[in-house]
N, C-alpha and C positions, 0 to 999 in steps of 0.2 A: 504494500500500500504506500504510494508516495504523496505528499504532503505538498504538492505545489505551491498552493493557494496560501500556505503561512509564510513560504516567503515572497509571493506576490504581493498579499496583504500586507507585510512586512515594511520590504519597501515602496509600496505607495504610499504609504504611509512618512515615508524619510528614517525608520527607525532602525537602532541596529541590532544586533542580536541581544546583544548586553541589556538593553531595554526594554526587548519584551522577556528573558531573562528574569527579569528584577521584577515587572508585572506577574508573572509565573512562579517568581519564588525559586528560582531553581537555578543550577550554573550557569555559563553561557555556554561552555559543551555537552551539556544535558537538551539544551532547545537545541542547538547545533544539531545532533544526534536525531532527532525530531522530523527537524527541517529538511534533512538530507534524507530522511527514512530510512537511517539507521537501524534509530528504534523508533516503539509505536507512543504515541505518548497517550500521559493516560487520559480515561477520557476527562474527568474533572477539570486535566488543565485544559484540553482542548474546548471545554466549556468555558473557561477563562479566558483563554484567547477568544474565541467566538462572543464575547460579551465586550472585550477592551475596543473591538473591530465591529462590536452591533450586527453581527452576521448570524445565521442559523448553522447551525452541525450538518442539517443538510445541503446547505453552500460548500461549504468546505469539506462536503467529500464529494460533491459532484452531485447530489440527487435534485436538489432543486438554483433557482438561478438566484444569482445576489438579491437581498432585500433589506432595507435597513431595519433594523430591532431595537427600538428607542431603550427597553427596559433591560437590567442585566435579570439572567434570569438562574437559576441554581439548578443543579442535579439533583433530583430526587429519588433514594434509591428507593423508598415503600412503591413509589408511583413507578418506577419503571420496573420492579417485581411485578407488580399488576398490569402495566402495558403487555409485557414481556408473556405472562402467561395465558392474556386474553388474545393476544397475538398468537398463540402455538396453538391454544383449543378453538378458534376460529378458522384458522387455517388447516385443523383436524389432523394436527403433527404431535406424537409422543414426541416426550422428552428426549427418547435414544434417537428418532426421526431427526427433530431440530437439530440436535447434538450431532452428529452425522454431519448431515448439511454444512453447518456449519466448522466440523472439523473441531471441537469442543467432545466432554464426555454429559454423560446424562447427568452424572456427579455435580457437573459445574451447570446446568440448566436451571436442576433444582435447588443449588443456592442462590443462583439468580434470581428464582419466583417466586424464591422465601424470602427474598431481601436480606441475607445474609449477607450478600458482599455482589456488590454493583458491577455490571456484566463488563469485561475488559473491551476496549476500545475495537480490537483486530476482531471479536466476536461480533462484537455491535454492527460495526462497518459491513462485518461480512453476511451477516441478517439483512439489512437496512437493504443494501446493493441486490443480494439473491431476491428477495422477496420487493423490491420497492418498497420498503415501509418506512417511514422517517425517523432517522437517529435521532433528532429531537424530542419524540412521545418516547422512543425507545429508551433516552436518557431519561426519563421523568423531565425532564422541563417544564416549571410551571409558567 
């Protein structure tokens, strides 16, 4: 998964790594890492960046087109358990199905729709993309 759009957004912006860095909380070779899609970042901060830049999680991975988003808005992880699970029984996919699909185990499905621990970015993306569904509801975004 590459990350274009953070450094598009980036620099139209004027700003530099160290910058949005410091907005993220995290080194400047950890966003480096990010930027380059090294690594995947997680989604929280990508909810961060996505709020600094007033854009949707679906801009930034490609699913919908730029729109400004006046409000910063939070990750919700109770609401994306419940996106998450209403999404697999509407779609009439067990857990081991999703899980599959998505290259995850059924293990990590169901602490996702227990709200146990908020679904990882490269899961998310790759729901969101397979299925068209919005990483935004899928993040709980209120």
């Amino acid at each position: 998964m590459t990350f274009e759009k953070l450094k598009y957004l980036r620099e139209s912006e004027a700003m530099t790594q160290e910058e949005i860095a410091d907005i993220l909380q995290v080194e400047r070779s950890t966003y480096a890492c990010w930027e380059c899609s090294k690594n995947i970042i997680p989604l929280r901060k990508l909810n961060l960046f996505a709020n600094h830049f007033h854009v949707s999680l679906d801009y930034l991975i490609g699913l919908k087109p730029k729109e400004f988003i006046p409000n910063f808005i939070d990750v919700n992880v109770s609401l994306s358990a419940k996106n998450l699970k209403q999404f697999r029984i509407n779609s009439k996919l067990s857990q081991a199905k999703l899980a599959k699909t998505i290259r995850s185990s059924q293990a990590n499905i169901h602490r996702y729709e227990s709200g146990k621990a908020l679904i990882t970015t490269d899961y998310a993306i790759s729901l969101a993309k397979k299925y068209n569904y919005s990483l935004d509801k899928l993040a709980g975004r209120k």
